[in-house]
C-alpha positions as a printed Julia matrix, in Angstrom:
120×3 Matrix{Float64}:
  3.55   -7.31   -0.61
  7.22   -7.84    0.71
  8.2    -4.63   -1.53
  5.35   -2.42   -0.51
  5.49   -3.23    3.01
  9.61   -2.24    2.8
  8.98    1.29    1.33
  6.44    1.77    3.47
  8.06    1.14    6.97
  5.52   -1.11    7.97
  6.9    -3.83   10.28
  3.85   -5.28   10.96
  2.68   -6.2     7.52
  6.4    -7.72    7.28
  6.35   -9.89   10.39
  4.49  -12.86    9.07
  6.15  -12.71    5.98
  9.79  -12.89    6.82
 11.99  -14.89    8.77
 12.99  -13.44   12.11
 16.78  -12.53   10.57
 15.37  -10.85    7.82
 12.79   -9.18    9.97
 15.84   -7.7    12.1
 18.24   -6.66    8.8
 15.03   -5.03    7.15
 13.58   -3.53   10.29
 17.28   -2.17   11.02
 17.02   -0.47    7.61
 13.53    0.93    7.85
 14.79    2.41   11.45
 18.11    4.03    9.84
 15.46    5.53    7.41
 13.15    6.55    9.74
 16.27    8.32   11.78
 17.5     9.94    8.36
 13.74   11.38    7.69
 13.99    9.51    4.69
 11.32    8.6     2.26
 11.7     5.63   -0.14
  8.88    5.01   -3.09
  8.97    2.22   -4.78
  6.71    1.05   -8.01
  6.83   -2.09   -9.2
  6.57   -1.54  -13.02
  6.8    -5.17  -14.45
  8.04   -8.51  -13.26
 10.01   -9.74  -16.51
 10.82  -13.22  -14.83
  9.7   -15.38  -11.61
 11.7   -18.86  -11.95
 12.3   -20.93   -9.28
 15.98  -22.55   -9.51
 16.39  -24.15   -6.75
 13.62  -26.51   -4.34
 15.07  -28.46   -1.79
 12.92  -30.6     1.08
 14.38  -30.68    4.85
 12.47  -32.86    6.37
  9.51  -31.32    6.75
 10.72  -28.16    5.52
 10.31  -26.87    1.86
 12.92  -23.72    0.23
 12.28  -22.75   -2.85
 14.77  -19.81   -4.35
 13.25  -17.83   -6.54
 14.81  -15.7    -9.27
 12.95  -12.12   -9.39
 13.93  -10.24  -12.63
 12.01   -7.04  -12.22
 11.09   -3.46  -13.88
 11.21   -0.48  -10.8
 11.61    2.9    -9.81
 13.27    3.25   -6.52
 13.52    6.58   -5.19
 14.69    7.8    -1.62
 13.44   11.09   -0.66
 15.8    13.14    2.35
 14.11   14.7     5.23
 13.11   18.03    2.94
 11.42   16.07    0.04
 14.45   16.77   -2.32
 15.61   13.36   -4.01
 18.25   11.96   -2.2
 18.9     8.6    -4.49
 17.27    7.42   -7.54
 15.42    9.37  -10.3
 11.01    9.47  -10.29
 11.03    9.05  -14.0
 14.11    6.1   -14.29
 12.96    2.72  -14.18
 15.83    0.3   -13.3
 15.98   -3.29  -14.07
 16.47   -5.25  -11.02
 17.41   -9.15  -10.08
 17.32  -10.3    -6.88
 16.96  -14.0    -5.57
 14.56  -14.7    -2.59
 14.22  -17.56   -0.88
 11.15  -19.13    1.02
 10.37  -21.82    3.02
  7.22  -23.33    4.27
  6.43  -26.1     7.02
  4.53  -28.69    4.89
  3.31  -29.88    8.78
  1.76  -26.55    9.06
 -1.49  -25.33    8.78
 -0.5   -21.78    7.85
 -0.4   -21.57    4.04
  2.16  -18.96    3.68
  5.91  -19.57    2.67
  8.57  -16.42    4.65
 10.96  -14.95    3.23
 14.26  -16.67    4.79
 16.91  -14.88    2.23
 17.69  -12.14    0.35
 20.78  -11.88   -2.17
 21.45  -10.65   -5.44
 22.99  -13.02   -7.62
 27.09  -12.45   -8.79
């Protein structure tokens, strides 16, 4: 949902799901898109691996870092429709570590997305 909503520009489908930092750093990027007339697709061809490897508790709060290892094809598209990064027909293996947390005091049922990072 977090990947779709990205591409797509949609802020409001990304609110509840990320942590109000996040929400500025991806918003910040969806605006410089938006400026640039740019485009991005992206299709989610396989997730290879979803591990958690790390949990921790603080107090009543619950992270959980997640290691995506992932099968894509990212493509940014310039104001004219010509392909301005990545290749429609390439799909790139990607790893990226997100973590969540949750308020286990909470009624809402949804974990947000509090980091982004790939790993070194």
């Amino acid at each position: 949902m977090i990947i779709e909503a990205f591409a797509k520009g949609d802020k409001e489908a990304l609110r509840p799901l990320l942590a109000p930092d996040v929400m500025q750093r991806f918003g910040s990027v969806i605006d410089e898109r938006a400026k640039k007339g740019e485009l991005l697709t992206t299709e989610l061809v396989a997730t290879r691996i979803a591990e958690i490897v790390t949990a921790a508790n603080e107090g009543s709060r619950v992270r959980l870092t997640v290691r995506f290892q992932s099968d894509q094809i990212n493509v940014t598209r310039n104001a004219q429709g010509a392909v301005a990064e990545g290749d429609p027909s390439g799909v790139e293996q990607v790893v990226d570590l997100w973590t969540f947390e949750r308020d286990t005091r909470s009624r809402d049922p949804n974990w947000r997305l509090v980091e982004t990072r790939t790993p070194a």
